[in-house]
C-alpha positions in Angstrom: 0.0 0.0 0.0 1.2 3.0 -0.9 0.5 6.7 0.6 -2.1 8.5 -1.1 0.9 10.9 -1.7 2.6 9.5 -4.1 0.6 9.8 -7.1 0.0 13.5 -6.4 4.1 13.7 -6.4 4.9 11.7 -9.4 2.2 13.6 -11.1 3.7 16.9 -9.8 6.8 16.6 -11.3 5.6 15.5 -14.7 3.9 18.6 -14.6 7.1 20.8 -13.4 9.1 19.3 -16.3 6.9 20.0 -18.6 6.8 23.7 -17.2 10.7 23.9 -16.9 10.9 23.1 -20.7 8.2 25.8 -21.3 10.5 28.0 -19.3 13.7 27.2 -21.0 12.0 27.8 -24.4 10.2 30.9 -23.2 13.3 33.6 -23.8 15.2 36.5 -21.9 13.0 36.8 -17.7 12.0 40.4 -16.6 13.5 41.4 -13.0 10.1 40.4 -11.6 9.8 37.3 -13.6 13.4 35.9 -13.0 13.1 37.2 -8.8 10.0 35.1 -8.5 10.8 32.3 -10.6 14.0 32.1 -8.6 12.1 32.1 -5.1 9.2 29.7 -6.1 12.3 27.1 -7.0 14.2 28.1 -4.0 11.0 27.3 -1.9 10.3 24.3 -4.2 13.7 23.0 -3.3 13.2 23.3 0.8 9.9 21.8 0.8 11.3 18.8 -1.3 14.4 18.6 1.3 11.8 18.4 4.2 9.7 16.0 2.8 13.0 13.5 1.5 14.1 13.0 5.0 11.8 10.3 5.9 12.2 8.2 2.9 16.1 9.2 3.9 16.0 7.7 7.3 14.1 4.5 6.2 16.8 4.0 3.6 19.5 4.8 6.1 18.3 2.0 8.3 17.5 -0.5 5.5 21.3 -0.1 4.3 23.0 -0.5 7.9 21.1 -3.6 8.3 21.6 -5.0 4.8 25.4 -4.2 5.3 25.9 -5.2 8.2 28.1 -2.5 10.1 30.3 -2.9 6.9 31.1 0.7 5.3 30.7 1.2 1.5 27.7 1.5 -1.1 24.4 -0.1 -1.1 22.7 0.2 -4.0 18.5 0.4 -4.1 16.2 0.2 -6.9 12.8 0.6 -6.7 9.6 0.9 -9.5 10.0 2.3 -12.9 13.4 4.9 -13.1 13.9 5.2 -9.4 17.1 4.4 -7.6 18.8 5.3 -4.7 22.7 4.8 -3.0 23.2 4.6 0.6 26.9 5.5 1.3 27.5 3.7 4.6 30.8 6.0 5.8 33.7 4.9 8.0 34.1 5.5 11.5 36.0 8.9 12.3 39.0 9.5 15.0 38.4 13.2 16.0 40.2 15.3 18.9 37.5 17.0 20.5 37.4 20.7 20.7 38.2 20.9 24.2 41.5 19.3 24.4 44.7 21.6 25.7 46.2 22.9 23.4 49.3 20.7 24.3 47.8 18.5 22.2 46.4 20.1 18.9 49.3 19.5 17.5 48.2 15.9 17.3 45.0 16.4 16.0 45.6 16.1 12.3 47.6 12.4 13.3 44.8 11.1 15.0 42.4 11.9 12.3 44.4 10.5 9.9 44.0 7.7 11.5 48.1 7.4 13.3 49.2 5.6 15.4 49.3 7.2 19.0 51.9 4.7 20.3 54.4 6.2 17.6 53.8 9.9 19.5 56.4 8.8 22.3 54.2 10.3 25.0 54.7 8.7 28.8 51.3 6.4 29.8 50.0 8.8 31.7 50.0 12.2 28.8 48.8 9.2 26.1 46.0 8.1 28.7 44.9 12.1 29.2 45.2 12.6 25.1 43.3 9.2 24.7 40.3 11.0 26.7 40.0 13.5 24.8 39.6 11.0 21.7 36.0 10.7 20.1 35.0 8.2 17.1 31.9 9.4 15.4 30.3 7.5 12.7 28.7 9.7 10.3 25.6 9.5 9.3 25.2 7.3 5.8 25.0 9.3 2.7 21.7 9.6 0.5 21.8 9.9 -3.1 19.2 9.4 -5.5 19.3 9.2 -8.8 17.3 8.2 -12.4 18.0 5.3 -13.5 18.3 5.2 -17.6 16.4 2.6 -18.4 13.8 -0.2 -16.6 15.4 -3.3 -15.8 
């Protein structure tokens, strides 16, 4: 079942296309015309933002789980032209913000991903630099694309 939605969408952007070529064809915009054709697409482009981010966030969570904590690309395809990759992203070293400035110097090391044993520090300056040590894992990429032809 799908939401009622949908078919207002696809139906929407047939229509936009067809007025975007009308556009295109239509010669040199006034001030006015070119000011509010600019904003209406401008506005057009936030709502359409807003309302991905659901269809986003199921996607995220279908690609962790299909795979499995690995990073990389997972690719989706779904009815007619649709299609959609899911970058899952490595985990990332960062040296939080807070950390003395003794050890800044280290930062770009740790985020590349160095070896802190290699620094020389004594235990205990390595244990204080280790707690200022975070690993994020960014959220996965979304990209969606048009697939060329139905397969």
């Amino acid at each position: 079942m799908q939401p009622t939605s949908i078919p207002v969408l696809r139906t929407f952007v047939e229509d936009l296309a067809r007025e975007v070529a009308i556009l295109e064809q239509s010669g040199p915009l006034t001030e006015d015309e070119a000011l509010e054709v600019g904003w209406l697409l401008w506005r057009l482009g936030q709502l359409a933002q807003k309302a991905q981010e659901p269809a986003k966030e199921t996607l995220r969570a279908l690609a962790l789980v299909k795979a499995r904590g690995q990073p990389g690309p997972i690719e989706f395809q779904g009815p007619g032209r649709t299609a959609c990759t899911v970058v899952i992203q490595k985990p990332q070293v960062r040296l939080r913000k807070d950390a003395p400035a003794t050890f800044q110097g280290f930062a770009h090391l740790i985020e590349q991903g160095g070896d802190i044993d290699s620094l020389g520090l004594f235990p205990e300056a390595k244990d204080k630099l280790l707690a200022y040590i975070d690993i994020e894992t960014p959220p996965p990429r979304v990209s969606f694309v048009e697939r060329s032809s139905r397969k």
